[in-house]
C-alpha positions as CSV (number, residue, x, y, z in Angstrom):
1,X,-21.8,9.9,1.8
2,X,-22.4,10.9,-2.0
3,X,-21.5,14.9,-2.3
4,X,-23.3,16.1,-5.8
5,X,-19.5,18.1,-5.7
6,X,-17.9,15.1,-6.1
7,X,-17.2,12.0,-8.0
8,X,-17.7,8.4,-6.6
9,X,-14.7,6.2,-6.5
10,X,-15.4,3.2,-7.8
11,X,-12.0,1.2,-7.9
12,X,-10.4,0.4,-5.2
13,X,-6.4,-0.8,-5.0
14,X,-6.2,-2.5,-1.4
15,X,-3.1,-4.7,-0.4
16,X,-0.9,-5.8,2.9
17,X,1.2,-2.6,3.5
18,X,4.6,-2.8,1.8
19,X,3.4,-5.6,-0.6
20,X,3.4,-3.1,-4.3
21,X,0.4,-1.2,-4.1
22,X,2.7,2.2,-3.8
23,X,4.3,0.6,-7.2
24,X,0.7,-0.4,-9.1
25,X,-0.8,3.2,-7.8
26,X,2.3,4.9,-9.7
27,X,2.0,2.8,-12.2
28,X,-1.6,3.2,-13.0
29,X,-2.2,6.1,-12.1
30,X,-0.8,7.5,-15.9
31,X,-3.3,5.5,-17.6
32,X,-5.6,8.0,-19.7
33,X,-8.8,6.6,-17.8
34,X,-8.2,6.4,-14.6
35,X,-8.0,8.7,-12.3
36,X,-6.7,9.0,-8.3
37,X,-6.3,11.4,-6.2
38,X,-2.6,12.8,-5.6
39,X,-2.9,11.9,-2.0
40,X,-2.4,7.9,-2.4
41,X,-3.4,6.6,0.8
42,X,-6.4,8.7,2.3
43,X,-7.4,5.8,4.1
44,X,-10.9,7.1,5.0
45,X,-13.0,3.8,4.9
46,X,-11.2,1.9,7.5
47,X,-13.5,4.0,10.4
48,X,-15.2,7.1,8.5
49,X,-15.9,10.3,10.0
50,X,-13.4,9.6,13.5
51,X,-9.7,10.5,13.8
52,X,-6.8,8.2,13.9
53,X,-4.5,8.2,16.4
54,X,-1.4,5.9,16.6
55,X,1.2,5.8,18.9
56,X,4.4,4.2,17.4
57,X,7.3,6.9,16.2
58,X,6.1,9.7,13.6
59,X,2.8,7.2,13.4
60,X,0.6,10.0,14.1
61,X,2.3,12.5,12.1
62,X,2.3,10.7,8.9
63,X,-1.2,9.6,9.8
64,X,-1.9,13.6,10.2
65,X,-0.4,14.3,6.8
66,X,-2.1,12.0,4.4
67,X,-5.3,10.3,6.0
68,X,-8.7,11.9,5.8
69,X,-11.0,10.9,8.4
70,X,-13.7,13.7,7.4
71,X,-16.3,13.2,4.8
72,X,-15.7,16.6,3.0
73,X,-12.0,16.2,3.2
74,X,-12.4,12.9,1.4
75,X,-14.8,13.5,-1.3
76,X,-13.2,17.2,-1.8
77,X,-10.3,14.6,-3.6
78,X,-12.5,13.6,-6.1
79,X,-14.2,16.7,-8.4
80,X,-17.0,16.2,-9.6
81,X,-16.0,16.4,-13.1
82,X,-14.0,14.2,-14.1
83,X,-13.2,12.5,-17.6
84,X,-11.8,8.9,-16.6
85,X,-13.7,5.8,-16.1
86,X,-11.7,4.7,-13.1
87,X,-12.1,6.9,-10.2
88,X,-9.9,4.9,-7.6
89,X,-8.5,5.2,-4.1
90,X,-5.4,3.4,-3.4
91,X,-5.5,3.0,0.4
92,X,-3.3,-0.3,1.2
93,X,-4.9,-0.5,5.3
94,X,-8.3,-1.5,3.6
95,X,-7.6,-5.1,3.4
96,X,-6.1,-5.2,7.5
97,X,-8.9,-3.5,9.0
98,X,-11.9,-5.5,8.5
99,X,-14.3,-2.5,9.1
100,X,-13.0,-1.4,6.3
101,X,-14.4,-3.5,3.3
102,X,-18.1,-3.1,5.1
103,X,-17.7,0.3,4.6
104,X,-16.7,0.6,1.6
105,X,-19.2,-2.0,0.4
106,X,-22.2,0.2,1.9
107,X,-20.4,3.8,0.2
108,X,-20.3,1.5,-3.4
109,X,-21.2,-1.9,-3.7
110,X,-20.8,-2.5,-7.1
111,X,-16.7,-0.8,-7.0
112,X,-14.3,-2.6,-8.0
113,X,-11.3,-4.1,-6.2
114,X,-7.8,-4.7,-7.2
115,X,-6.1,-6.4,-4.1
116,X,-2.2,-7.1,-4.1
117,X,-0.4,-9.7,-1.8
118,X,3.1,-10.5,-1.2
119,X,4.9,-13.5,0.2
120,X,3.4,-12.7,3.9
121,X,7.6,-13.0,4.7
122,X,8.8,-10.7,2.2
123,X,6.0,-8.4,3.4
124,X,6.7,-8.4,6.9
125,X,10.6,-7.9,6.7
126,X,10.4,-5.3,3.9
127,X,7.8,-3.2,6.6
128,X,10.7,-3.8,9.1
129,X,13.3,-2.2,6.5
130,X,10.9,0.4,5.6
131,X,11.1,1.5,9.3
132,X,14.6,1.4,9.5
133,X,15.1,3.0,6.4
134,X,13.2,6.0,8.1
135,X,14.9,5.9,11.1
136,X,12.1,4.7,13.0
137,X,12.4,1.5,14.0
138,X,16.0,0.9,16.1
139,X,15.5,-3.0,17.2
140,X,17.0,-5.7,15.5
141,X,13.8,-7.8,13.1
142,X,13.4,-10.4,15.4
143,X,13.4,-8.1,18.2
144,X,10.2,-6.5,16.6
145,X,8.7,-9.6,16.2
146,X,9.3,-10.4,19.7
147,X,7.7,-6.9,20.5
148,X,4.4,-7.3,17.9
149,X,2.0,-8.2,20.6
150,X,3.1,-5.0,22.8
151,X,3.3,-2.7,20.3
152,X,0.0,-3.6,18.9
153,X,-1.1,-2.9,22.2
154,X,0.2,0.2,22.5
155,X,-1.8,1.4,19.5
156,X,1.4,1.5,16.8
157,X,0.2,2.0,13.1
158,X,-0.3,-1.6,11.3
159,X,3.4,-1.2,9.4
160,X,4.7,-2.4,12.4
161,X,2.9,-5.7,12.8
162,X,5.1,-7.6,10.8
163,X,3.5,-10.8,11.7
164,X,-0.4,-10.1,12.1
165,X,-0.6,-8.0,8.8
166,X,0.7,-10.8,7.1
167,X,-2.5,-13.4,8.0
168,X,-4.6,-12.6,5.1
169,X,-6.9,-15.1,5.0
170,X,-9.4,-13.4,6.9
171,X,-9.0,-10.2,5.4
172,X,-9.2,-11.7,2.2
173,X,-12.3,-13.8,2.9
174,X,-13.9,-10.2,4.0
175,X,-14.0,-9.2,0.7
176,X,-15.0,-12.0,-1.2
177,X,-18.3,-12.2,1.0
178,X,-19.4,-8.5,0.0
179,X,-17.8,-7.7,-3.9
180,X,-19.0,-9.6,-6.8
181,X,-15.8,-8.1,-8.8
182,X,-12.3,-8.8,-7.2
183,X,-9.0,-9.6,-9.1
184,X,-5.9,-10.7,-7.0
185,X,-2.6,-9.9,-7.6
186,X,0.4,-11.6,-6.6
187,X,3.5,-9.5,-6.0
188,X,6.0,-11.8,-6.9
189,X,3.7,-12.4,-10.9
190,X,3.5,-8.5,-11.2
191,X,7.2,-8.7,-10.4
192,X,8.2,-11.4,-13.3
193,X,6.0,-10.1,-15.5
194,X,4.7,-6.7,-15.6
195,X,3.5,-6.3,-19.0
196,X,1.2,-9.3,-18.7
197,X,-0.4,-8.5,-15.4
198,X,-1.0,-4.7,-16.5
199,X,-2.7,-6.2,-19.5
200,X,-5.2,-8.3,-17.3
201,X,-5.6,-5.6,-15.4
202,X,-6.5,-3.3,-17.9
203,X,-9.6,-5.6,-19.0
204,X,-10.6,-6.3,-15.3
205,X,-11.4,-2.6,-15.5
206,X,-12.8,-2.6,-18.6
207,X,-10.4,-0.3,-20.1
208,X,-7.9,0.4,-23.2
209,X,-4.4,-1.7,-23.1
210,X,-1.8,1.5,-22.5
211,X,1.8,1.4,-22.7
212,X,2.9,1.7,-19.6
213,X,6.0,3.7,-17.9
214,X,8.0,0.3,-16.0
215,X,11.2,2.2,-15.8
216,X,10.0,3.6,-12.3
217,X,11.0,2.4,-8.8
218,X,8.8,3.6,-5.9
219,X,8.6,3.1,-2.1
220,X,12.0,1.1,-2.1
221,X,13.4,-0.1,1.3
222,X,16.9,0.3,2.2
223,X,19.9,1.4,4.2
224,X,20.5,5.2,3.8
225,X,24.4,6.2,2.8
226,X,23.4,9.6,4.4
227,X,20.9,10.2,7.1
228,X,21.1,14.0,6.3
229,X,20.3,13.5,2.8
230,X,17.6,11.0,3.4
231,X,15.6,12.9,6.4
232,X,16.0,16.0,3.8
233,X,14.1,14.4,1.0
234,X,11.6,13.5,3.3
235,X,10.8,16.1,5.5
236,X,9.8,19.5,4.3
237,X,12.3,22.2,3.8
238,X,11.7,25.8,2.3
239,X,13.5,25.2,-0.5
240,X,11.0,22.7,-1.9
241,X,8.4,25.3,-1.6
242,X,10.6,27.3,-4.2
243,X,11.3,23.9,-6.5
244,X,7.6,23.0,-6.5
245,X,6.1,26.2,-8.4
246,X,9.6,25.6,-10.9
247,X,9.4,22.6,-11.6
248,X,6.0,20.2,-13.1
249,X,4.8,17.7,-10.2
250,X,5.2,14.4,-12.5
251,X,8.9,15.5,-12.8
252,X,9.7,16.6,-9.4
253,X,8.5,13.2,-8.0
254,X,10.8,11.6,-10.2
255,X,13.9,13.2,-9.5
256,X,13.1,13.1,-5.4
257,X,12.8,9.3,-6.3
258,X,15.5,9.3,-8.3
259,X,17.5,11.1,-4.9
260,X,16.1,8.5,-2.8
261,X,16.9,5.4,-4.3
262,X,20.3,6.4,-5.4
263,X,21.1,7.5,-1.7
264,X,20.2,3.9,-0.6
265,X,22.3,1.0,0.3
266,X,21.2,-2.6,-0.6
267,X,19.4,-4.1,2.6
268,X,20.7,-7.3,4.3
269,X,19.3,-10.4,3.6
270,X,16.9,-11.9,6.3
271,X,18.5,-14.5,7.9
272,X,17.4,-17.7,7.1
273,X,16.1,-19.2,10.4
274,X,14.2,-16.1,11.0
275,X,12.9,-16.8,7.2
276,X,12.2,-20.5,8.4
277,X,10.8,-19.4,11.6
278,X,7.7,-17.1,9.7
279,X,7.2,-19.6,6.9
280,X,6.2,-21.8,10.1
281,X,4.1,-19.3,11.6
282,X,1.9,-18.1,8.1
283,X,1.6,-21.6,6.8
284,X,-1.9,-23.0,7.8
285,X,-3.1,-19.2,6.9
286,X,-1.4,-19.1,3.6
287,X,-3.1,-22.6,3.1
288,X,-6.5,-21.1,4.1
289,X,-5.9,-18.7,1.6
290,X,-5.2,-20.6,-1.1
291,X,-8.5,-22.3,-1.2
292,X,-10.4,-18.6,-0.9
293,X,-8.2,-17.5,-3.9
294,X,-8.6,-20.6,-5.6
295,X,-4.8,-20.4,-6.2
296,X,-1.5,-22.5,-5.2
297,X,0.9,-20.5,-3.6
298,X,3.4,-23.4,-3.0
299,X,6.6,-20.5,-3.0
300,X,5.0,-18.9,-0.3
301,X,5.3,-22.0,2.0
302,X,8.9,-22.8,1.4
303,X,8.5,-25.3,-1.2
C-alpha cells in the first residue's frame, strides 16, 4: 500500500458516527503539525481496494462523493511532502466495521488512534436528527428503531443503525488487541471542557499545546426553518462554483456553516421512555466497555 508519492498517515481519528469526530477533525485540523486531507471521511480502510454500495436514501451518493475505495485515490490525498508530524485520516466508520482496524493495523501498525464516543443514546438519536435534518429519514425515532434490523438488511449506510452502532464494546476491544497507542475520548468531557482535553491530546501526539479556534460549530443536527435554503447549502449549485475561486476555502466553510446553523431550528427532546427504553438495551455493553476502557461511565447508564 505505501506509494513513494505519498505520505503515510499515521493518526487516525475513529469514533461512532455523529459522536464529535466532524467537531475534533475541524478542530484539529488548524494545528501547525498536523495535517488531513480536505476530504474528512475517505473511509478507505474499512474494505480497501472494493466499492461501497449502500442502499438507504442518497446513501450511495454521499458514499460516491467522499469515500475512496481505490489505492491511488487514497494515497493521492496525502503528498508526499509534507511538513507536519501528524498525517491523519479522520474516517468515523473505522471503529463500526471491524475489518477496518485489521487493515489499518497491517497499512501502519505503529499509527496512532484517537477514538471518540458519545453516550451510545445521544449518539443514536442525534444520527436520527441528522437524517431528518437532511430530509432523509421520514419515520418517527422509534419507528427507525423498529425498522434497524430491516434496514440493516437492506444494505442502508451505518448512520442509520441507531441501535447497533451504538454497542461499542466490541469495536472498541478490536483496537485495543492490535494498537499499542490509543487515547479515548468521551464526548460529553471534550464537551465540558475543551481546553483541557485538546491539551491531552496534543501530548498524546507528541506535539506543541496550540491555541485553538472553539468558537466553531460543525455537523449540528436540527430542524430546518427552510428546506429550500437548507437543500441549497448542501447540494451543488453553479453559483458556488463562482464563490469558491472568490472567496479563501477556510472562510467559505465558515460562512456555509454559519448559513446552516443559523437556518436550524432547535430539535425536540427525545422522549423519555424512548431514552429509558435504549439505556436498557446498551447497558450490559456499556458495562463491558467500561472494564476495556478502564473507565466509569455511570452517566451513560442512567445513573
Amino acid at each position: 500500500m505505501i506509494n513513494q508519492l505519498s505520505s503515510i498517515p499515521n493518526f487516525f481519528l475513529i469514533g461512532a458516527m455523529k459522536g464529535g469526530t466532524t467537531a475534533l477533525y475541524e478542530i484539529l485540523k488548524d494545528h501547525p503539525q498536523i495535517f488531513f486531507p480536505k476530504i474528512k471521511e475517505p473511509h478507505y480502510f474499512v474494505h480497501p481496494d472494493r466499492p461501497f454500495v449502500y442502499h438507504g436514501p442518497k446513501d450511495q451518493e454521499i458514499a460516491d462523493s467522499i469515500f475512496r475505495f481505490k489505492e491511488r485515490d487514497y494515497l493521492a490525498l496525502y503528498p508526499r511532502e509534507l511538513n507536519e508530524d501528524i498525517v491523519g485520516d479522520a474516517s468515523a466508520m473505522y471503529l463500526y466495521y471491524h475489518e477496518a482496524s485489521k487493515n489499518i493495523f497491517e497499512f501502519n501498525q505503529d499509527a496512532k488512534i484517537l477514538m471518540v464516543l458519545r453516550n451510545p443514546v445521544d449518539r443514536a438519536y442525534s444520527s436520527f436528527l441528522h437524517l431528518v435534518r437532511d430530509y432523509r429519514e421520514d419515520r418517527s425515532f422509534e419507528e427507525g428503531l423498529d425498522l434497524e434490523k430491516e434496514r440493516i438488511k437492506d444494505g442502508f449506510n451505518p448512520l442509520w443503525h441507531y441501535k447497533s452502532a451504538g454497542l461499542y464494546s466490541s469495536m472498541v476491544e478490536n483496537y485495543f488487541r492490535l494498537f499499542s497507542h490509543i487515547k479515548i475520548i468521551i464526548y460529553d468531557e471534550f464537551k465540558e471542557n475543551p481546553n483541557e482535553v485538546l491539551k491531552s491530546i496534543c501530548e498524546f501526539l507528541e506535539i506543541q499545546e496550540f491555541k485553538f479556534n472553539l468558537n466553531q460549530s460543525f455537523n449540528v443536527s436540527g430542524v430546518p426553518k427552510s428546506r429550500l435554503l437548507h437543500q441549497s447549502m448542501k447540494n451543488p449549485h453553479p453559483f458556488k462554483k463562482v464563490f469558491k475561486h472568490l472567496v479563501p476555502e477556510k472562510l467559505r466553510n465558515s460562512i456555509k456553516n454559519s448559513i446552516i446553523n443559523s437556518n436550524l431550528a432547535p430539535s425536540p427532546k427525545l422522549d423519555d421512555s424512548t431514552r429509558d427504553r435504549l439505556t436498557d438495551y446498551f447497558k450490559s455493553d456499556i458495562e463491558k466497555l467500561e472494564v476495556i476502557i478502564d473507565k466509569s461511565l455511570e452517566t451513560w447508564k442512567g445513573k
